[in-house]
Steps between C-alpha positions, in 0.01 A plus 500: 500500500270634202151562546263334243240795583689806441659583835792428727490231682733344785561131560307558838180637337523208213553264762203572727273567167599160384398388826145662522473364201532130555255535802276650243483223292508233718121620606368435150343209416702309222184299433316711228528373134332773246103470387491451122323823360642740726546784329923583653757224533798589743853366431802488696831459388815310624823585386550870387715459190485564107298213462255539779462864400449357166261248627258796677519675180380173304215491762354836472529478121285197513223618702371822603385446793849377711680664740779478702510517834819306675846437423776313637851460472839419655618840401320819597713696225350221258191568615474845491699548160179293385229630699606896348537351087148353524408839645602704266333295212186413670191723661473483859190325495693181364805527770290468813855384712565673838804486768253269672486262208880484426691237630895412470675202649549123426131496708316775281358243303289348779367906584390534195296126464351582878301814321143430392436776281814271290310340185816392297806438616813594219803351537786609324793428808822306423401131430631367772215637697201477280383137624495664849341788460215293246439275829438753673276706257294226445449395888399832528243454201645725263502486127856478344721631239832342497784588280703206391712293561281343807784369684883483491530135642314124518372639860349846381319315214370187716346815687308717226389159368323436902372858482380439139245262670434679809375812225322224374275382816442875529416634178781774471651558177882521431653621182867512388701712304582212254348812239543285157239280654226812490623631124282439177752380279644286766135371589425457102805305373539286841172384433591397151807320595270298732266447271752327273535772193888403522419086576658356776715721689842297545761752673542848540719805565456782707731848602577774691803617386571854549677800644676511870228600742681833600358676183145482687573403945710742669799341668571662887836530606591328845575818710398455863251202380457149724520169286073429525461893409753508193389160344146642518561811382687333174241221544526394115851380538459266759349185467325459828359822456428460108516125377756628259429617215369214314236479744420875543519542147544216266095368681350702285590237171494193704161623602426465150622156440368382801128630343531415145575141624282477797773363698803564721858300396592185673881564531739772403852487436682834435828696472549862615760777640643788589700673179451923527309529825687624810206603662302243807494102489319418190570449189512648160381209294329146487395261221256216628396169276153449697342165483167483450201247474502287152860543497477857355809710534518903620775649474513858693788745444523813764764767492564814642838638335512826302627495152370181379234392299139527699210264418190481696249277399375127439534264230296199438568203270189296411453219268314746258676818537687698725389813742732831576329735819584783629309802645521669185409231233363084473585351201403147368699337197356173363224342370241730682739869508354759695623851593319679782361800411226559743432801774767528682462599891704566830556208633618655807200694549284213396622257748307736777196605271490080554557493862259765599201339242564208722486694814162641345320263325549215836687237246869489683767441313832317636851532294725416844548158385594503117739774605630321818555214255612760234724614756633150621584424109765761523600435831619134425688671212742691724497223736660292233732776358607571860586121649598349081236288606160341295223597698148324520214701567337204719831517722521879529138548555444262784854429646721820428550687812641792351352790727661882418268565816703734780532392863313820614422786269680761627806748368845366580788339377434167287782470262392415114566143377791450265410468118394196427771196342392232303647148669523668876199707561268227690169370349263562846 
């Protein structure tokens, strides 16, 4: 088994260091929530991938005066792989992690929340865990980061929307990684749109249609891999583990009709399939006509199929004008045109420069439920493309039982679910 510090070590010695420290932790008080104006803000992160690497790296470039001082994962090789990169780009005074204060298991999550030195909580794990692990950060009064989606069914969301208001009561802040939300040209021309410079807004469009995800997550072959350890490993091409792609991906521009109308759809009926992908359960394409209030039409369009045309973006259709978005350019046609042309910024850097001012200046801020709802928008897509069934929000949000949650978290064998079939797959 690979050492994440530098030396052999057996499965005896990781086994008894994992153990020392859980007893560790256990004797810290999860209690302590972080003083504004302290001068140092520890982070922790869950879930050692690209994106939670990515996510540290967005942290320290936002302030300073973070550092890192926990990880968890399922994998230790995940772990470490990450643990060494942010190493080698970052001084030692930033990377304040020791073999004491990394954790791997299905359980590391809760070692990491029980630490009170733990300011901010990252989360950048599968999907299918993030409303459990944001539970359990905030019940242990930690300010959260959460990547989206929030969820990857009715019963994850109901969940981050009850923690939304339990961060609430106790003045913890929780951003999410919905990043278009924290960018200036998103921020200007939003504002716009709700302002009326295009009228009324009537329907809308919105994409993510792009490349297979293989150009950018590394597929693991089976080898001598259990069915729990496999489907997380390749977590993005299952849809307990991911959502599916139009809900691990395709958020991000439902997000943005959700906020330019400052609603969530009614209903959604929608069409979808398997064409080129042979990889997982889910599929490699969806188009969804959402209903929402005033009778307004969206129609979303996600794809993930190389060698086709990509789009990624929103369209609006006002009784002005019209709107085009997309992270690189907002453009308003109409009576009132506009073309943004203001300072641009990271928006992925941003989105914790805003979390940490919150953290700092005492004013919490709480995104868990526009992206639980955010989430739940794209959630009652697949639903609908799964079953060939129109699906109201009021039905799945209060009477779906649709629950990816495992009997016990633990490796083993758990077979994946057959790809979904319009007609037979059951609406639960």
């Amino acid at each position: 088994m690979a050492n994440i510090f530098g030396r052999p070590l057996s499965r005896r010695e990781f086994v008894k260091g994992a153990a020392t420290a859980s007893a560790a932790s256990v004797l810290l008080r999860p209690e302590a929530v972080f003083a504004a104006g302290s001068e140092t803000l520890n982070i922790a992160l869950i879930g050692c991938g690209g994106r939670g690497a990515g996510a540290v790296e967005d942290c320290f470039r936002a302030d300073p005066n973070v550092r890192l001082v926990a990880m968890a994962d399922l994998f230790e090789d995940r772990l470490g792989q990450t643990l060494n990169w942010l190493r080698e780009r970052h001084d030692a005074t930033r990377i304040k992690v020791t073999p004491e204060t990394c954790f791997v298991g299905f359980d590391a999550y809760h070692k990491v929340c029980a630490m009170r030195e733990v300011d901010i909580v990252l989360d950048a794990s599968p999907p299918h865990f993030r409303p459990i692990h944001l539970k359990a950060a905030i019940e242990a009064g930690k300010h959260s980061f959460i990547e989206k989606p929030a969820a990857v069914d009715p019963a994850g969301v109901r969940s981050v929307i009850e923690t939304a208001e339990l961060a609430a009561q106790k003045g913890l802040s929780i951003v999410a990684g919905t990043q278009r939300r924290h960018q200036n040209l998103y921020l200007d021309v939003v504002k716009r749109l709700q302002d009326g410079q295009i009228g009324e807004i009537l329907s809308a469009n919105c994409y993510w249609c792009g490349a297979d995800m293989l150009g950018y997550w590394k597929w693991y072959d089976r080898e001598d891999m259990d069915d729990i350890q496999f489907q997380c490993r390749n977590w993005p091409w299952f849809t307990w583990t991911s959502g599916d792609h139009i809900v691990e991906q395709h958020v991000h521009n439902i997000d943005v009709v959700n906020w330019v109308l400052d609603a969530h759809p009614i209903s959604a009926m929608a069409l979808g399939g398997r064409q080129a992908r042979t990889l997982g359960n889910i599929y490699d394409h969806f188009t969804v006509e959402f209903e929402y209030p005033g009778n307004r039409r969206v129609t979303s369009m996600s794809r993930q199929i190389n060698g086709c045309a990509d789009r990624i973006g929103e369209f609006f259709r006002g009784s002005d004008g019209t709107a085009i978005l997309s992270m690189e350019s907002g453009v308003l046609d109409g009576k009132r045109p506009y073309r943004f042309q203001g300072q641009g910024n990271d928006p992925m850097v941003q989105e914790h420069k805003d979390l940490i001012e919150a953290i700092r200046s005492g004013s919490p801020v709480n995104h868990a439920k526009r992206i639980a709802e955010s989430t739940m928008t794209a959630i009652i897509g697949r639903m609908s493309a799964y079953t060939g069934r129109a699906i109201r929000w009021d039905w799945a949000m209060r009477a779906s039982t649709l629950d990816y949650t495992l009997p016990s978290y633990t490796f083993g064998d758990r077979p994946a679910e057959p790809v979904a079939i319009p007609g037979k797959t059951v609406l639960i």
